[in-house]
C-alpha positions in Angstrom: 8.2 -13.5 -12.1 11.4 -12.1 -12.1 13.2 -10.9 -8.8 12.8 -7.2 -10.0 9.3 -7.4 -10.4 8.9 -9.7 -6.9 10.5 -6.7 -5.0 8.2 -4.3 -6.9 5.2 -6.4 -6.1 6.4 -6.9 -2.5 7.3 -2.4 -2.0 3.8 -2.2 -3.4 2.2 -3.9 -1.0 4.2 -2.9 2.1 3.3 0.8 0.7 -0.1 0.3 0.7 0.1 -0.6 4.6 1.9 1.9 5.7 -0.1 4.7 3.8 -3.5 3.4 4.8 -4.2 1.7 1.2 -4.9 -1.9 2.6 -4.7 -3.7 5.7 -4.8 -7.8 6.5 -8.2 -8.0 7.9 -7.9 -8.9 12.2 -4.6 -8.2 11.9 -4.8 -8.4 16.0 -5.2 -12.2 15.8 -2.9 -12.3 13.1 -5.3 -11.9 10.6 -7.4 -14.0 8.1 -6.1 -15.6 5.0 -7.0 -13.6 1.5 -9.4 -11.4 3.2 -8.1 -7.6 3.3 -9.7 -4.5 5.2 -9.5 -0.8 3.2 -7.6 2.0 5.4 -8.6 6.0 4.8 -7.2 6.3 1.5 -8.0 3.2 0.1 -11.6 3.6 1.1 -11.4 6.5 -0.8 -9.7 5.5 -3.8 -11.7 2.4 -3.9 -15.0 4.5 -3.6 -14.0 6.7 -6.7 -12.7 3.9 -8.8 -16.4 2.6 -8.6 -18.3 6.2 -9.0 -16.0 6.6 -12.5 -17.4 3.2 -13.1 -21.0 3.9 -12.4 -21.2 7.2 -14.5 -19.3 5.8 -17.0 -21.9 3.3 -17.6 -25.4 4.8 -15.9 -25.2 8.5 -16.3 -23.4 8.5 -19.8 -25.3 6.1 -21.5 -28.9 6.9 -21.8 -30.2 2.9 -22.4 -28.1 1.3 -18.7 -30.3 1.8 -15.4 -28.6 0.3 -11.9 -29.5 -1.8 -9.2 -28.5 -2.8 -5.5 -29.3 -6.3 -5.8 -29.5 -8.0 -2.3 -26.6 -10.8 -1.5 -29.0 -13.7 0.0 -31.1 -14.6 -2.6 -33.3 -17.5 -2.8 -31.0 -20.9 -3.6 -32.8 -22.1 -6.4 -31.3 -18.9 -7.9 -28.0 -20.9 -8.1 -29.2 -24.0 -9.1 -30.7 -22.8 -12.3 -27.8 -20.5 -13.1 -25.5 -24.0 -12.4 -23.3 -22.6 -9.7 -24.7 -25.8 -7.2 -23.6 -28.6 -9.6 -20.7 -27.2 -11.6 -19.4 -24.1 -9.7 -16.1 -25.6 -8.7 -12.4 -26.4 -9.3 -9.9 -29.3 -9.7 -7.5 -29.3 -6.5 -5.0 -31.4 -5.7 -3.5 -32.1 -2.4 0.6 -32.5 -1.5 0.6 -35.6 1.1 3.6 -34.5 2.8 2.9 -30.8 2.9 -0.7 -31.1 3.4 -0.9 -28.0 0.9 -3.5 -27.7 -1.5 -3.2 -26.4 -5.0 -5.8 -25.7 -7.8 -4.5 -27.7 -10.5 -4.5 -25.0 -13.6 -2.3 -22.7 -10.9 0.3 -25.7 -10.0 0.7 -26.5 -14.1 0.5 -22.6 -15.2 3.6 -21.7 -12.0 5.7 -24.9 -14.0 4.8 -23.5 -17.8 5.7 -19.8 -16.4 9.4 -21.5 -15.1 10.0 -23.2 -18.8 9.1 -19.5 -20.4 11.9 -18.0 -17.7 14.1 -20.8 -19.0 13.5 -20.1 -22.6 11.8 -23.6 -22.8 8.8 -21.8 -25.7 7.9 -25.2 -27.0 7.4 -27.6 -24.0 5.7 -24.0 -22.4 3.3 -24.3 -24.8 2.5 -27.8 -25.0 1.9 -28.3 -21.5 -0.4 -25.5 -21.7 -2.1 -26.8 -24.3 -2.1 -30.4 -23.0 -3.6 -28.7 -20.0 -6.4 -26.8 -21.7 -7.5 -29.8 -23.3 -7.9 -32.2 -20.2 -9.6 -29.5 -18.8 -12.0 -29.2 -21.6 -12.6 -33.1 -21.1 -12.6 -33.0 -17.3 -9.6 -35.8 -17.5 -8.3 -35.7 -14.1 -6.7 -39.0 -14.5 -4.9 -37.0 -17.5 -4.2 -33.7 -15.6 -2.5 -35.7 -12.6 -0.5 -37.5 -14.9 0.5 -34.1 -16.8 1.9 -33.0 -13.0 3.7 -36.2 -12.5 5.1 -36.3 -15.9 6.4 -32.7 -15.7 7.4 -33.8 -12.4 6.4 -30.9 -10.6 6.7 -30.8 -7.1 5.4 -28.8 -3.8 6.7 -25.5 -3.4 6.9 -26.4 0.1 8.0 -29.9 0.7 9.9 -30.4 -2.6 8.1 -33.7 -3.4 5.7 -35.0 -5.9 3.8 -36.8 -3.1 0.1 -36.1 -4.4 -3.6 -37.2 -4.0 -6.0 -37.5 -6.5 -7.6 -34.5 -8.2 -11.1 -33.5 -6.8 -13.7 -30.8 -7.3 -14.1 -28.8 -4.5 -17.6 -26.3 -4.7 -16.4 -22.7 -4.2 -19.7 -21.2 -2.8 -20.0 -20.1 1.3 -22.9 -22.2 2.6 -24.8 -20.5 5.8 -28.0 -21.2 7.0 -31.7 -18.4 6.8 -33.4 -17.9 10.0 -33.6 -19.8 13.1 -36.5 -22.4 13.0 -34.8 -25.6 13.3 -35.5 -28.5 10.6 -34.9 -32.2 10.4 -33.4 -31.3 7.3 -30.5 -29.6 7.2 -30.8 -28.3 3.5 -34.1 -26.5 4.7 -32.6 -23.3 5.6 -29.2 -23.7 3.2 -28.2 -20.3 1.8 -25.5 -19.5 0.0 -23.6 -16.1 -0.2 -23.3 -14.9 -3.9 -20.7 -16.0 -5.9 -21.1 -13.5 -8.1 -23.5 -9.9 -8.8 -24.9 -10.9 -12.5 -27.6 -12.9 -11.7 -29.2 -10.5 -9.2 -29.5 -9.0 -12.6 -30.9 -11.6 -14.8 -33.8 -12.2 -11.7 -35.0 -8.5 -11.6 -34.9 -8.3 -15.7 -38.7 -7.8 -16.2 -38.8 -5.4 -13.1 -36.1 -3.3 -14.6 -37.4 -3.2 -17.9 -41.1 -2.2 -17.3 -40.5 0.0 -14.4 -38.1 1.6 -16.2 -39.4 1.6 -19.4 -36.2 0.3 -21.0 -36.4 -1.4 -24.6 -34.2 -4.0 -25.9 -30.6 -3.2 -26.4 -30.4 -1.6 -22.7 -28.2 -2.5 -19.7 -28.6 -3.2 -16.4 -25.6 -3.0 -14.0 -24.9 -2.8 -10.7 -21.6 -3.1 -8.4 -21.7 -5.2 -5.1 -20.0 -8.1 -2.6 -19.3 -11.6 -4.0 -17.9 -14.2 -2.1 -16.1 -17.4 -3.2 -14.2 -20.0 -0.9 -10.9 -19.7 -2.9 -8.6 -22.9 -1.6 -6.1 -21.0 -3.1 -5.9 -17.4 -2.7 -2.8 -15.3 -2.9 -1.0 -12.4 -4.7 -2.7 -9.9 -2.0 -5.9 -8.2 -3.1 -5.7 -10.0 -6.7 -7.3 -13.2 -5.3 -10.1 -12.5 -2.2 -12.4 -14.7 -0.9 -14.5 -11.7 -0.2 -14.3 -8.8 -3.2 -16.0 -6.4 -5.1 -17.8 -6.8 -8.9 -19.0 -4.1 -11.1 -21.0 -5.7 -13.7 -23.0 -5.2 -16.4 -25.7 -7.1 -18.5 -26.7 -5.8 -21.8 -29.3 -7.4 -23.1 -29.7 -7.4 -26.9 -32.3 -8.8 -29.6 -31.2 -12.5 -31.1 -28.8 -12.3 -34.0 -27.3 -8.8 -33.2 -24.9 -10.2 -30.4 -21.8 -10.1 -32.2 -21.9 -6.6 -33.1 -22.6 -5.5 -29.7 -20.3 -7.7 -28.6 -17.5 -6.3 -30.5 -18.8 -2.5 -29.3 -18.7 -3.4 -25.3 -15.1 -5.4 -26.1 -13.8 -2.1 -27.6 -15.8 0.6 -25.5 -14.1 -1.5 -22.0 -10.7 -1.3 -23.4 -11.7 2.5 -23.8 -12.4 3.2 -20.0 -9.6 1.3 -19.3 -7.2 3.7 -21.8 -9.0 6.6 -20.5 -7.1 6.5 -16.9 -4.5 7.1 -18.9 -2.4 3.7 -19.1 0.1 3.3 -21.9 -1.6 0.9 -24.1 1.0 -1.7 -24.2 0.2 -2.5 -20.7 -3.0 -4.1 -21.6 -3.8 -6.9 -23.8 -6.8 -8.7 -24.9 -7.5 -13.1 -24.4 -9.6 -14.2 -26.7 -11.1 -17.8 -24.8 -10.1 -20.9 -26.2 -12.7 -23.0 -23.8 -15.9 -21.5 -23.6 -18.3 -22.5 -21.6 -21.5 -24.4 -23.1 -23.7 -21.1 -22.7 -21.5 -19.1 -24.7 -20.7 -17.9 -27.7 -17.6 -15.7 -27.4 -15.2 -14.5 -24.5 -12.6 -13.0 -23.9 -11.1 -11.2 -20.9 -8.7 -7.5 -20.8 -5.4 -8.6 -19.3 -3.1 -6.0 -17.2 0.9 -6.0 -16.7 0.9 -6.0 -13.2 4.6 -6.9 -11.8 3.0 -10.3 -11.3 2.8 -11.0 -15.1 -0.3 -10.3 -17.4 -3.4 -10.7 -15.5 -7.0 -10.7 -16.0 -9.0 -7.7 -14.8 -12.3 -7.5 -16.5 -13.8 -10.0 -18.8 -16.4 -9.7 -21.7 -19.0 -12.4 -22.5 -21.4 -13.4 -25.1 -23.8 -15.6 -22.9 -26.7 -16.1 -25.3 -30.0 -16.5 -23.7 -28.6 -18.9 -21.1 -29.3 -17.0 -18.0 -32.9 -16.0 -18.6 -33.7 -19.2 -20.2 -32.4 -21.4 -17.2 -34.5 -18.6 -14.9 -37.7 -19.2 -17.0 -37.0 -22.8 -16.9 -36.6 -22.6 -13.0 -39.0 -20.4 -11.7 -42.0 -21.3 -13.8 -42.0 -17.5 -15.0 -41.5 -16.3 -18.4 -38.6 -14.0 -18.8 -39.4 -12.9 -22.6 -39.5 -9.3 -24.0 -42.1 -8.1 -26.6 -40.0 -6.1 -29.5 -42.8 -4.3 -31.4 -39.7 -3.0 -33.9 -40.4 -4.6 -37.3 -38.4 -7.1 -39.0 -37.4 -5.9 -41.9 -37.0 -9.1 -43.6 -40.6 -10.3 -42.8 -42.5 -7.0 -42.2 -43.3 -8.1 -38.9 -43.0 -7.1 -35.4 -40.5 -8.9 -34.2 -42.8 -9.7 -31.2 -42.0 -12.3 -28.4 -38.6 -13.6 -27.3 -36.1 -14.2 -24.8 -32.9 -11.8 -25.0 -29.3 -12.4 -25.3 -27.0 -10.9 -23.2 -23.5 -9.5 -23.4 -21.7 -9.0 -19.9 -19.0 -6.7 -19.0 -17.7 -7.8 -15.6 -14.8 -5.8 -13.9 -13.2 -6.8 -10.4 -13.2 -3.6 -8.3 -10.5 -5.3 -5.8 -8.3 -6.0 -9.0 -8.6 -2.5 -10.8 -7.7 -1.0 -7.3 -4.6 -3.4 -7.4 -3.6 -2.2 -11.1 -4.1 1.7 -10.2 -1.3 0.7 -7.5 0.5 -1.0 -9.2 0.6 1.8 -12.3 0.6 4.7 -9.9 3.5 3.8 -7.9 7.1 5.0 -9.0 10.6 5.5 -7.0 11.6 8.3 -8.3 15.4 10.0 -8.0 15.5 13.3 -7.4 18.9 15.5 -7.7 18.7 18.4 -5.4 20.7 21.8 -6.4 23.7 20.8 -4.5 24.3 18.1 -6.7 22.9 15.0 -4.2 20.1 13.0 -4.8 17.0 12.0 -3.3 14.2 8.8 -3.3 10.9 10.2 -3.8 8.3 7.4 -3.6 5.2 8.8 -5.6 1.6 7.6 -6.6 0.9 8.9 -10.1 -2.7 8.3 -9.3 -5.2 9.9 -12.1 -6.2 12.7 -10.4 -10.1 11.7 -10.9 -9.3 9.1 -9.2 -7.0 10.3 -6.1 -8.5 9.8 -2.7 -7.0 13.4 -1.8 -7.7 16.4 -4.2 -5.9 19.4 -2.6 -3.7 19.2 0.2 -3.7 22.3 2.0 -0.3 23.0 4.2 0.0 26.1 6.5 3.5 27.2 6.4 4.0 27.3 10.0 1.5 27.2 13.3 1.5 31.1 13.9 0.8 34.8 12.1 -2.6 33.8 11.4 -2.0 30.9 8.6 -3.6 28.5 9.7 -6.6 30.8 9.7 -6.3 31.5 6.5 -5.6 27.8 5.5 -8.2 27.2 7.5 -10.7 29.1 5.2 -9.4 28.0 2.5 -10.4 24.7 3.5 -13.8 25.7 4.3 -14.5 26.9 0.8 -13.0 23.8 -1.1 -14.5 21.1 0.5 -17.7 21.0 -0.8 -16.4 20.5 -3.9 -13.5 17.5 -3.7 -12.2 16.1 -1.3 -9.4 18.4 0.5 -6.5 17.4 3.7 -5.2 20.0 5.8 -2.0 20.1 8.0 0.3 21.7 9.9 2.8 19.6 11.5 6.8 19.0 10.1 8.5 21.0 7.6 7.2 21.8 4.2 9.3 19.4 2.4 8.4 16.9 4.7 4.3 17.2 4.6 5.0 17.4 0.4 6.5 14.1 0.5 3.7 12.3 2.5 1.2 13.8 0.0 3.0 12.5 -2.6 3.2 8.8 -1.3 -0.6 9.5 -0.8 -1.4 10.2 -4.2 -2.6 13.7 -4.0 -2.0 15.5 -6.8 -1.8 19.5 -5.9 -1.0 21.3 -2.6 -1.6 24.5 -1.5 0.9 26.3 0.7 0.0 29.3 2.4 3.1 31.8 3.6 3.7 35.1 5.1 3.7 36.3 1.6 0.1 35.1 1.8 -0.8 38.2 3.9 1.2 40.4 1.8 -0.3 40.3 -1.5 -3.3 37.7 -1.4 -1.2 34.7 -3.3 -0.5 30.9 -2.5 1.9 28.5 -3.6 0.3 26.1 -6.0 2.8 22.4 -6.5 2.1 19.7 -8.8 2.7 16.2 -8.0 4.2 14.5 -10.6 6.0 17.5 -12.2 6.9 19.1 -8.6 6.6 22.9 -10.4 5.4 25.5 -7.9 3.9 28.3 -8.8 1.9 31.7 -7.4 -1.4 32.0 -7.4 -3.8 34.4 -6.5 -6.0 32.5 -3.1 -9.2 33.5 -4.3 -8.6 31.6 -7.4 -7.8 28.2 -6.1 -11.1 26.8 -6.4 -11.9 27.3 -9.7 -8.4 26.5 -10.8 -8.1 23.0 -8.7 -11.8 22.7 -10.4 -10.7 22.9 -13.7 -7.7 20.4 -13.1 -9.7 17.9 -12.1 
């Protein structure tokens, strides 16, 4: 990362502090590693990045239903779906620093600084090299990779390390409070993930809902994983947000549908109004045994290209592994006919394709795209720093801010109703206090994309001042009309 984009990264996140975006989490006690609280606009912000998410998939598309899945579930849940025995990473330990590092992070940092030095080839053969001993679970291989490439700790400068290890990445707690001799007894785990609150509640979905293979189910919720190494602010939490969706298709159509869901994501995505060259797609080299393709849709955030959603074929893994678990069959009756046999094509177990999209991360990249320094010359010839949050206005916590000129002559009554009448309908800010240009900055570093100033000239003829945020053009507009008209913007 280049010192440009480090500063941009770093403004980002001091901006959403100050501005009520994010907050460290007990920031009192000095807070809690990789664990962030959401201030007033980021509450907000966060909230409507997941409605546009929800409609987008349950009220536009007439075969996806929802769920609210509950986090405890019962722990056999994870052993089917394999998270007990193989939900982990390799870490590696520095023995003078006492600093651990996930070893794909600690080899991907060293193949990022042979890119920056121009270094293409080695780059890509210790990635390669590294992808490879992954594949094989070599950790013999992987520690030698490190001390080959001689890669030291960031903070003691040696290449002082342990032995790779697994480490499980699931948050253990224990179910009620009847003691047991065995400590496993009352083991929970909090979910590592939302999809398989899914795959569980398939059959209840589908006949209570009277949903027939291809359909959807999805559903946004709390995941928790016990990241050793979490960092780059909200991109990495140990607590975060999913929204996730599992379409379940009949066997042998998978790689159409798969194809659709990889181009319809990108869509959404494009839809906010991103430049395309900002995103990217990466196809998976290593899959995992279950699947059959995968790839995930990667962002340009000033930390480099990033993954923020990923789309899976995962074959009839899940609900196999359930049926095989529970006892309970998890097969759908498809009383389509085949049109190669003339038969129904009767009994079988679905595949699925999953669309899953960090909420916490797609916050992160509508920062990270909103937010612009802008110089402004003034009519005197100066110049000004505007900082500004080109948030899509569907998405901006504040609609309509609406600013009183002063605190007299009956404005702020009139403002005042004003208010009244909007609100209902989006979300609206009033104030009153500082000058007008003053008040029209502070939107601006909020994200809100109109404002509303009522004026003495207000009471003269009925009109308001009407300012865009990203253009700054003011114009007149008749009060009674602002509804409608902020209505129709949005």
């Amino acid at each position: 990362m280049s010192i440009q984009q480090e500063n941009r990264f770093q403004a980002i996140i001091a901006h959403a502090k100050e501005y009520g975006f994010v907050f460290p989490s007990s920031e009192i006690y000095d807070g809690l590693s990789a664990v962030y609280d959401y201030g007033p606009y980021g509450s907000e912000l966060k909230k409507n990045i997941r409605d546009h998410w929800w409609k987008s998939m349950t009220q536009l598309n007439d075969n996806i239903v929802g769920i609210d899945a509950a986090i405890f579930m019962h722990p056999t849940t994870w052993k089917a779906s394999g998270h007990v025995d193989n939900f982990s990473d390799p870490m590696i330990d520095n023995r003078d620093s006492k600093k651990r590092y996930r070893v794909d992070h600690l080899l991907e940092a060293h193949a990022d600084k042979l890119a920056h030095e121009g270094r293409k080839e080695e780059e890509f053969a210790l990635l390669k090299s590294m992808d490879d001993l992954l594949a094989k679970d070599d950790f013999t291989g992987l520690k030698q990779l490190i001390e080959d490439n001689k890669i030291t700790c960031a903070i003691s400068g040696t290449s002082n390390w342990t032995d790779i290890r697994q480490f499980n990445l699931m948050f253990k707690t224990e179910f009620g409070a009847i003691a047991s001799d065995n400590p496993n007894d009352n083991v929970v785990y909090l979910r590592p993930e939302t999809a398989q609150g899914i795959f569980v509640n398939f059959l209840n979905v589908q006949k209570t809902a009277r949903m027939k293979v291809p359909f959807g189910i999805a559903q946004t919720g709390k995941a928790f994983r016990n990241e050793i190494v979490a960092r780059q602010f909200i991109f990495r939490m140990r607590e975060f947000e999913q929204m996730e969706m599992q379409f379940f298709v009949r066997p042998g159509t998978e790689r159409e549908w798969y194809k659709h869901w990889k181009q319809q994501r990108l869509n959404w995505h494009l839809d906010l109004g991103t430049p395309t060259e900002k995103y990217r797609f990466h196809d998976h080299v290593k899959l995992a045994h279950y699947a059959k393709e995968a790839c995930d849709i990667e962002y340009e955030f000033p930390i480099g290209f990033k993954e923020v959603e990923g789309i899976h074929s995962r074959s009839d893994f899940d609900l196999s592994q359930h049926q095989l678990y529970s006892k309970k069959k998890q097969q759908y009756f498809d009383n389509d006919i085949d049109e190669k046999t003339g038969k129904p094509y009767g009994n079988y177990i679905p595949y699925v394709i999953e669309t899953s999209i960090g909420l916490d991360r797609m916050f992160l990249l509508v920062l990270s795209q909103a937010y612009d320094e802008e110089t402004i010359t003034k009519d005197d010839g100066a110049t000004d720093t505007r900082v500004v949050m080109r948030i899509p206005v569907k998405l901006a916590p504040n609609k309509l801010a609406i600013l009183p000129l002063v605190k007299k002559d009956g404005l702020p009554e009139l403002a005042r109703k004003l208010m009244d009448e909007c609100k209902p309908h989006f979300r609206c800010f009033y104030e009153e206090k500082d000058a007008i240009g003053k008040r029209y900055r502070r939107q601006d570093a909020i994200g809100t994309p109109f404002c509303v100033t009522v004026d003495h000239q207000t009471k003269e003829d009925g009109t308001v001042t009407l300012r865009e945020r990203d253009s700054m053009t003011q114009k007149r507009v008749p009060l009674s009309e602002i509804k409608n008209q902020i209505l129709n913007l949005l």
